[in-house]
C-alpha positions in Angstrom: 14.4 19.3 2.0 14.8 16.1 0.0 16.1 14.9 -3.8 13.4 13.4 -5.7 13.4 11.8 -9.1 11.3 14.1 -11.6 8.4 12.0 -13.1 8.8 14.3 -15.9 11.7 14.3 -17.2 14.3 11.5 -17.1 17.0 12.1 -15.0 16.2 15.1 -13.8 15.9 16.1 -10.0 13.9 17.8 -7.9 13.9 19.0 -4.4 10.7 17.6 -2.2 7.9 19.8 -0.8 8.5 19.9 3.2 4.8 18.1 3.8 6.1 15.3 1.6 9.9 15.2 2.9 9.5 15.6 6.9 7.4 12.2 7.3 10.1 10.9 5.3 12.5 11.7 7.4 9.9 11.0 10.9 10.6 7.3 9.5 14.1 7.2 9.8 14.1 8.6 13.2 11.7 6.4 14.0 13.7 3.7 12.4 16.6 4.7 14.5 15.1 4.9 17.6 14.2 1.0 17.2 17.5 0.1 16.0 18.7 2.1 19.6 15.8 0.3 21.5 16.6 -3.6 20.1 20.4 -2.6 20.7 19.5 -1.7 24.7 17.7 -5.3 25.2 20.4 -7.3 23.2 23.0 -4.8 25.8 21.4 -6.8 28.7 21.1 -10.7 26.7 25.4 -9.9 26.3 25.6 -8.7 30.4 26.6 -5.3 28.7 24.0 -3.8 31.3 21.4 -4.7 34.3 18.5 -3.2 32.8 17.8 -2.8 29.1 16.5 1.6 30.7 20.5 2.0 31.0 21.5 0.9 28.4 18.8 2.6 26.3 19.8 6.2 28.4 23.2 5.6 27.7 22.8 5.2 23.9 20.0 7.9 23.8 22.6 10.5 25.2 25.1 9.9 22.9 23.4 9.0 19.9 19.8 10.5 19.4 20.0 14.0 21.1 20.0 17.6 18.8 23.3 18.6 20.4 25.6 16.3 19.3 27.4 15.8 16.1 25.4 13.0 14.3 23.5 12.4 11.4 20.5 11.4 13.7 21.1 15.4 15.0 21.2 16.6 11.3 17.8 14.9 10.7 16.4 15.6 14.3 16.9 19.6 13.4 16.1 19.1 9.5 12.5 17.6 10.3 11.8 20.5 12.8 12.6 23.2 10.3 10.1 21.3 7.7 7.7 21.2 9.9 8.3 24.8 10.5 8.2 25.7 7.0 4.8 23.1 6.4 3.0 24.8 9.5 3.5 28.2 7.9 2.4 27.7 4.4 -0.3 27.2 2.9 -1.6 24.4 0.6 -2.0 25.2 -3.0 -5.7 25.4 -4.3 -7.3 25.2 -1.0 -7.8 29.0 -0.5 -8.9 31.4 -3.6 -9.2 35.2 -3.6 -11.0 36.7 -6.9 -10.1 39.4 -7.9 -13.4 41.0 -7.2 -12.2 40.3 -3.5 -16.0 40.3 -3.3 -15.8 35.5 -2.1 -13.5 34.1 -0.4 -13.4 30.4 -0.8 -12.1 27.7 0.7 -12.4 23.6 -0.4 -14.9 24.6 -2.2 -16.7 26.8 0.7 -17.5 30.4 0.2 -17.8 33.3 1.8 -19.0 36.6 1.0 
């Protein structure tokens, strides 16, 4: 999902867990859709447009949809699979199985 810097070792790298990349990458969409927003109100300040809702359409179309060829696309579709991927895993440690498969626990809840 994402490069990270491993704590561990000096230079080494790492790739990021999906539940610590996607809101990551949730920011910079974010991020772009303001940058796309502010650009749509300065549109109408320049008389680029009557009303800052064309102007933002406009740019939306071409700029922040999954079908085109963009790097806003590329993260659009990236963020969806890692939050496909952190929807269908589990955490780590939350859910234990003895091997007795007599308790199940979970967060420190059992069940027999």
């Amino acid at each position: 999902m994402g490069i990270r810097q491993d704590a561990t070792s000096g230079n080494a790298q790492k790739l990021s867990e999906a539940a610590a990349f996607t809101p990551k990458l949730s920011a910079y969409i974010k991020m772009g859709q303001l940058l796309v927003a502010e650009r749509a109100l300065l549109a109408v300040e320049i008389d680029e447009a009557d009303f800052p809702a064309y102007a933002l359409e406009e740019m939306q179309n071409r700029f922040m949809t999954k079908n085109s060829r963009s790097p806003i696309s590329w993260s659009l579709k990236l963020r969806a699979y890692g939050k496909a991927v952190k929807d269908n895993m589990t955490s780590l440690g939350y859910i234990m199985w003895p091997d007795d498969n007599e308790i199940l626990s979970y967060k420190k809840c059992a069940s027999r």
